[in-house]
N, C-alpha and C positions, 0 to 999 in steps of 0.2 A: 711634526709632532713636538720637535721639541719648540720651535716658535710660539705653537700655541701656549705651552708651558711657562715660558717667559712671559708671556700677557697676563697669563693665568695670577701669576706672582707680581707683576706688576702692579693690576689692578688690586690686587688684598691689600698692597705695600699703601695704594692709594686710600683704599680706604681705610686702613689704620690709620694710616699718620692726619686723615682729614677728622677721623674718630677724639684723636690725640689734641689735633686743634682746636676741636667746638668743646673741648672740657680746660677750659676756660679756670685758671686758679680763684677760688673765692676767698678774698682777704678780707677777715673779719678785726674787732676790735681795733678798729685803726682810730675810733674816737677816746679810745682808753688808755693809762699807763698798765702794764704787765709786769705784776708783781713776778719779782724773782729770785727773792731770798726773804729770809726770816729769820731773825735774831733773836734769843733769849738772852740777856743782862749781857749783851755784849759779842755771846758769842753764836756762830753760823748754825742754824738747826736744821733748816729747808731748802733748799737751792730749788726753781724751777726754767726749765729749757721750751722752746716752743718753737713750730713747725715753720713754714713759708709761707701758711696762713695765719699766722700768729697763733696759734690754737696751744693750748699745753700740749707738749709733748712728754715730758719728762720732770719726776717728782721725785726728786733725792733728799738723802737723810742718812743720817752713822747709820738708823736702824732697818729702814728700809729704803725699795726703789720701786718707781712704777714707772712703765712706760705706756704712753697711750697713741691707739692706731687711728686714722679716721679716713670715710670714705670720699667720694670725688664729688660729694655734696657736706662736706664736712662733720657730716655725721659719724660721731665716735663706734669705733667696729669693734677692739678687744682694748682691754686693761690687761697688764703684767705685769704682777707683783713679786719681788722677791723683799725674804724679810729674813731677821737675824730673831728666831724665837726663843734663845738663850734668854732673855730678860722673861721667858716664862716659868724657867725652870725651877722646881723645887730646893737645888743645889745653890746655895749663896756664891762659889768659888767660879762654879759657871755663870751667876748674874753678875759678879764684880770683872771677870775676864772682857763677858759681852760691853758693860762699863767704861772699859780703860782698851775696846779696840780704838785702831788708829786710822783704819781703808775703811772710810764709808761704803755698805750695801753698793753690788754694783753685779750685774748678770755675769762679769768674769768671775766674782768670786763667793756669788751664792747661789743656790738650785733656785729654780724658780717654784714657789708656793703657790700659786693662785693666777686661773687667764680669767678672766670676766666677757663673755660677749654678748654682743648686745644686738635687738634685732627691734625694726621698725613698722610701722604699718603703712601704708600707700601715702596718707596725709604727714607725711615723715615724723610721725610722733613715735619715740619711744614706748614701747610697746613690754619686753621683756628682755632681763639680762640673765644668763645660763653661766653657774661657775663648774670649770675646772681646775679637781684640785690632784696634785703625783698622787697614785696609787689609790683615786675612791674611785669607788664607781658608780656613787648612790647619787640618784637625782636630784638635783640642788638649785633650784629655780627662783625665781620672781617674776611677777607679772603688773602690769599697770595700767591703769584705768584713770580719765580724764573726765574733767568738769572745768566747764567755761576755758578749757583750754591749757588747765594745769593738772598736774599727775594729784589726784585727789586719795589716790589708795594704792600701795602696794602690799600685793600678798605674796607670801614666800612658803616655796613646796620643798619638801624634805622625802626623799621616795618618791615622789606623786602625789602623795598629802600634803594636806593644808597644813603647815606649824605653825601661823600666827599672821597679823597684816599692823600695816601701820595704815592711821587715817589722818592727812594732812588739811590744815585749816589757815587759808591767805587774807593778808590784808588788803586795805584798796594800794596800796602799791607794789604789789606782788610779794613781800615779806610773809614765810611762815609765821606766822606766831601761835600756832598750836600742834602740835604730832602727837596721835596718841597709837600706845600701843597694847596688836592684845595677843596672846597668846591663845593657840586654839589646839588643846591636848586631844589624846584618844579617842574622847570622846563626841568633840567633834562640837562641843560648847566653850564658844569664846568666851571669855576669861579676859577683862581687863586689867592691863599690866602696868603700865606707866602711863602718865601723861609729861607733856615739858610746854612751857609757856613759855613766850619770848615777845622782850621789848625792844624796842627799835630809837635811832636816833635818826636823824633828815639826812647823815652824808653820805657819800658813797662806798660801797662793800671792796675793799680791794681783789677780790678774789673773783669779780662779773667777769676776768677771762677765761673763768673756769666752768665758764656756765654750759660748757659743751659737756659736760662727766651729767648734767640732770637729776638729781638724785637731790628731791627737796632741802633744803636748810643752804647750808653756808655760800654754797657754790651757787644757789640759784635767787639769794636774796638780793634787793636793789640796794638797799640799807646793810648799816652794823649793827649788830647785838649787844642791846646796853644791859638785857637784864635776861635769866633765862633760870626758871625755877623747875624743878624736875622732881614730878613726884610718884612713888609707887605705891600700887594701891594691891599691893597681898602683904602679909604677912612674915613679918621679919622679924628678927633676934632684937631684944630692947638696945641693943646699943647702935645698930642700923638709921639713921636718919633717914626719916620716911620724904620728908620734903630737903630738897637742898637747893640755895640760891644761890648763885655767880651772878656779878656783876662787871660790868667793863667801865671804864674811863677810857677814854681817846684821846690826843692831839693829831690835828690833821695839817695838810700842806694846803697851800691858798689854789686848790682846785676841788677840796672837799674829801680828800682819801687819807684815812690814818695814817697815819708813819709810826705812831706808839701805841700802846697800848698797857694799861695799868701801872705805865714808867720800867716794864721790863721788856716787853716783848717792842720789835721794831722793823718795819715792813720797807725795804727795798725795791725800787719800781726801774724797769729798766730806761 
C-alpha cells in the first residue's frame, strides 16, 4: 500500500513539474525602451517597476499605487489601487497636510481602495473588468465589445443597470482620436455627454509597454497626442468652458520616443 502511494505522488510530482515546464515565460516588449519615471520641472512624479516579462508591474506616485497581476499567457488578471484621497477633502489643513507628506502611497501604509479584475473571452480579448471596492456591495461593472479587432464600446453597469458607455473611434494606425461619451439615466435614454478629439504626431508613444492595462487612449496608442479638444454637450454654468483644448510639444531621442514634453514634463526609459 504504501508503494503504490509513493508512485501515486510520484507521478503528480511528474506531471506538475512537466506542467511547470511547457509554460514557457513569454517576454514581451523586448523591441522597446520601458518607460520608468516621470518628471515634472525636475522633480520625480511617477516611478514604474516591471515583471520577468517585462510587463508593468508596478505604478507609484506621493498620491497613489497600483500593482498589476498577469496570467501565464500574460494576460492582465487584477489592478490594486491604493490612494491618499485627502486631496479630495473639503478641509484645506487636510489638502495642504496630504501636500507636504513625505512616504509616497505604498500598501504598507495605505488601505487598499479599489481591485479591478478582468476577465477574457476564448479569443483572448478582453472581455469585462469587475471593480471592488472596501465596504460596497453594489454591482459595478464594464463590459466590451470589438470591431475589426479593437475594443469599439464600453459600457459600464451601476447595480446591473446601464449608467452610461463610451464609443471609441481609430485611425489607420491604431490611434484613438475620438471617444465619445454618454450617459444613460433612469430612463434608459442615452444622453450624449462628452466628446474628446485627438491629434497625433508620426513618433512613438512612450507608454506601448503599457499596452497590457487595454483600456483605449494613452496606453493603447502607437503615436503621441499633439492636440486633444474635449468638449460637453449639456448644459453648464456660463463660466464652464464648454469646449477646452490641450496641446503638446515634444522633443524626442534619436529612436523617436519623447523625453520632454511642453519643456516641463520629462520621460525616463530604462
Amino acid at each position: 500500500m504504501k508503494i503504490k502511494i509513493f508512485y501515486i505522488i510520484l507521478i503528480s510530482c511528474t506531471i506538475f513539474f512537466s506542467c511547470e515546464k511547457d509554460r514557457e515565460l513569454i517576454i514581451e516588449n523586448t523591441d522597446i525602451p520601458l518607460l520608468s519615471r516621470v518628471l515634472y520641472g525636475g522633480v520625480l512624479y511617477y516611478e514604474y517597476t516591471y515583471n520577468e516579462a517585462n510587463l508593468l508591474s508596478e505604478e507609484k506616485s506621493k498620491f497613489h499605487y497600483t500593482k498589476h497581476t498577469y496570467d501565464e499567457k500574460n494576460h492582465l488578471v487584477t489592478s490594486d489601487l491604493y490612494a491618499d484621497f485627502a486631496m479630495a477633502s473639503s478641509d484645506i489643513h487636510v489638502i495642504e497636510a496630504s501636500l507636504n507628506r513625505k512616504e509616497w502611497v505604498n500598501p504598507d501604509n495605505t488601505e487598499a481602495s479599489l481591485r479591478i479584475a478582468f476577465e477574457y473571452n476564448d479569443n483572448g480579448q478582453f472581455i469585462k473588468s469587475i471593480y471592488y471596492r472596501p465596504s460596497v456591495s453594489n454591482s459595478e461593472f464594464s463590459e466590451f465589445i470589438y470591431e475589426n479587432d479593437r475594443i469599439s464600446r464600453q459600457t459600464m453597469y451601476w447595480k446591473n443597470e446601464i449608467s452610461g458607455y463610451f464609443d471609441f473611434f481609430y485611425d489607420g494606425n491604431g490611434n484613438l482620436f475620438k471617444e465619445v461619451k454618454y450617459l444613460v439615466p433612469s430612463t434608459g435614454l442615452a444622453q450624449l455627454l462628452t466628446t474628446t478629439d485627438f491629434e497625433y504626431d508620426n513618433k512613438e508613444n512612450p507608454y506601448r509597454s503599457f499596452k497590457r492595462l487595454m483600456t483605449p487612449g494613452i496606453y493603447t496608442n502607437r503615436n503621441n497626442i499633439t492636440k486633444e479638444t474635449y468638449t460637453l454637450h449639456i448644459e453648464v454654468d456660463p463660466w464652464t468652458e464648454k469646449v477646452h483644448t490641450t496641446e503638446n510639444i515634444y522633443e524626442y531621442n534619436d529612436i523617436g520616443y519623447p523625453v520632454r514634453v511642453n519643456g516641463t514634463v520629462e520621460y525616463v526609459y530604462k
